[in-house]
Steps between C-alpha positions, in 0.01 A plus 500: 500500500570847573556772222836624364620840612505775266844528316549858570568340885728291398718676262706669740910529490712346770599833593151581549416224672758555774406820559829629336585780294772617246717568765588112541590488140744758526646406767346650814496196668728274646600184325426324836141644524417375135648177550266518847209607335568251132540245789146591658297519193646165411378342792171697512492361109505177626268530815248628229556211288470255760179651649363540178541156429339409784173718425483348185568158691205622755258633195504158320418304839207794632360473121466103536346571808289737457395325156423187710317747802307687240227297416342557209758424201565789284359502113754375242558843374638610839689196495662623144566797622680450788756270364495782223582729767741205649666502178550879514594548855773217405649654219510869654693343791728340217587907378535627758812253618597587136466841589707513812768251381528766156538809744736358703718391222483840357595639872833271457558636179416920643736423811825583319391811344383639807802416666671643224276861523549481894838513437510763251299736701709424832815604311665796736709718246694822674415664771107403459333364784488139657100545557217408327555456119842629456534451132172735413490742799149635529347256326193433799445829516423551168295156454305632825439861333384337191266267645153587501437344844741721653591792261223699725672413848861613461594782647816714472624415803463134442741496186848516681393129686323351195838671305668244775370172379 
């Protein structure tokens, strides 16, 4: 039986795990490319299911094999402490369905209030521009300048474009 993986791997957002950033939240992009990309990671959900089942499927049949191939039977503490380790392996598998099924329930619940915060900030009042995040004009820019990763890297001529997002 293999080991679990560390929980700070696993404890990722599904934003994070698609690669995506605020911007989808808010609105940045299309309806057609989430529903795209939901679709994906639903199937890729259940390709990983599947596949996982069949490792585990795979492990169980190599371990009677290689228990029978082995020889030499191991000592009765071994014994314990694999089906110890059985036991654990089994009931870590058990939270983490518990796990996913709880985050995407609470994804359900977040979708209205992002569409609801998409919407505000998409709001186009006067004469303010259609670009970017109408509702709080120079909003990037400012994240950007206030960002330690790239407070350093902005330049004075790059604030007009970044102004543009």
């Amino acid at each position: 039986a293999s080991a679990p993986r560390p929980r700070s791997l696993r404890s990722s957002s599904p934003l994070a795990r698609r690669g995506l950033c605020a911007l989808c939240s808010m609105g940045r992009v299309d309806k057609e490319k989430k529903g795209e990309e939901d679709k994906k990671e639903k199937k890729g959900e259940e390709d990983k299911k599947e596949k996982k089942d069949e490792e585990e499927k795979e492990e169980k049949n190599g371990d009677e094999k290689a228990d029978k191939a082995e020889g030499p039977e191991d000592p009765p503490i071994v014994k314990q402490l694999k089906e110890i380790d059985d036991k654990y392996l089994k009931l870590e598998r058990e939270y983490e369905r518990e796990c996913h099924k709880l985050l995407l329930q609470y994804t359900e619940k977040q979708k209205p209030l992002l569409e609801e915060r998409r919407e505000l900030l998409q709001k186009v009042e006067g004469d303010a521009p259609k670009t970017g995040t109408p509702a709080l004009s120079g909003f990037w820019l400012k994240a950007m300048q206030n960002h330690p990763a790239f407070e350093d890297f902005i330049q004075e001529w790059d604030e007009p474009v970044l102004d543009y997002l």
